[in-house]
N, C-alpha and C positions, 0 to 999 in steps of 0.2 A: 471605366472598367467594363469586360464584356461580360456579359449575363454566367457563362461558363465557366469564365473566371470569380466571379463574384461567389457562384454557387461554391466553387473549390474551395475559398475563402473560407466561407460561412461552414463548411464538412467541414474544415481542417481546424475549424475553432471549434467545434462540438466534438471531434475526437480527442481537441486536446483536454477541453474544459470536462469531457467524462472521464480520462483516464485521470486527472487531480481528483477530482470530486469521490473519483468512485476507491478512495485512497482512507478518502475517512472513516472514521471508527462509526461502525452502526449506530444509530440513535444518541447520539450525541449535538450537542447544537450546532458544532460547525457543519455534521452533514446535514443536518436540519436545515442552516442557513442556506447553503448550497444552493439549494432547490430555488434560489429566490432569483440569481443574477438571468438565468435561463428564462423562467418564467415571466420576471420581469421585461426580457427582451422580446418572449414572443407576442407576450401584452400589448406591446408597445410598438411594433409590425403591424400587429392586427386591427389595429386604432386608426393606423395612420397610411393604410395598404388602402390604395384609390381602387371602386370596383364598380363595374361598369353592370349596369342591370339589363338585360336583354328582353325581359318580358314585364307585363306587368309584375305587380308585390303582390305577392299573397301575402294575409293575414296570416298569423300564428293563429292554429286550431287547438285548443286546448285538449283534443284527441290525440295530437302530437307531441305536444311539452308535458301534460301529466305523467307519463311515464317518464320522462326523462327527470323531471322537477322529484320525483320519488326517488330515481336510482339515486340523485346525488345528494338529498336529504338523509339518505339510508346511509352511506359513505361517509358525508360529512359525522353524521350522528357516530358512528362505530369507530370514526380514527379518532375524534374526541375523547370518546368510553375509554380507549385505547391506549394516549394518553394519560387520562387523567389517572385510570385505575392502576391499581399495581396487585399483585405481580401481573406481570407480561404472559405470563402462562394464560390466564384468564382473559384477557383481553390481545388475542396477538397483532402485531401488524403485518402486511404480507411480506416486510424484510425481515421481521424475527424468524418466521416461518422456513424460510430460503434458507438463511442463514445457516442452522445447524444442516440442515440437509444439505449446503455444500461444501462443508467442512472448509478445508483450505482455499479452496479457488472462490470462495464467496465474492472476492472483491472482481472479478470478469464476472459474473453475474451484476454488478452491480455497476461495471462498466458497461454492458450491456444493454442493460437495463433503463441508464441513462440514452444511450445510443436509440433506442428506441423509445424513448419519452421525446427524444429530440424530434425525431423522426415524424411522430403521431401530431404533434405540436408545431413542425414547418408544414404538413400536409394539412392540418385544420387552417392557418394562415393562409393558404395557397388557394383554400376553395371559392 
């Protein structure tokens, strides 16, 4: 298969698999589940995506990763809080948030939404 066509493939499965997904009822486990097949796939690229190094390896500089080891400690920490607390008022998640402010079309927001997690996630595979 040519690289062009391969990509068309891979589009035409992420437009199809966001417009199903983005079908489900908010916060619920099957859109919870959702998030797995995706992610599991780009996991699974990015493991096994042969990559050819042009210069020496630099070290990881922990000038570099602390910031970054913070943002997703702070993340991980609040969609936990997030979960576990109730009400939702108190702890929101950025689709509770969305949600009321898009009234009816929430679910293209959420197709969307997908569209561009897809997106952010073949572009971190590709680098």
């Amino acid at each position: 298969m040519t690289s062009v066509r391969k990509q068309s493939v891979w589009v035409a499965a992420a437009v199809a698999y966001a417009a199903l997904a983005s079908r489900f009822i908010p916060l619920t486990w099957p859109s919870m589940l959702a998030t797995v097949p995706p992610a599991a796939v780009v996991g699974w690229v990015g493991l096994h995506r042969h990559t050819v190094r042009v210069g020496p390896a630099e070290g990881i500089r922990p000038s570099r990763l602390v910031p970054w080891v913070v943002v997703a400690a702070l993340a991980i920490a609040w969609e936990t809080a997030a979960l576990a607390q109730s009400p939702r008022e108190d702890f929101p998640t950025l689709s509770s948030v969305i949600s009321p402010l898009a009234g009816d079309t929430a679910g293209w927001y959420r197709f969307g939404g997908y569209l561009v997690w897809f997106a952010l996630g073949a572009w971190l595979v590709r680098r």
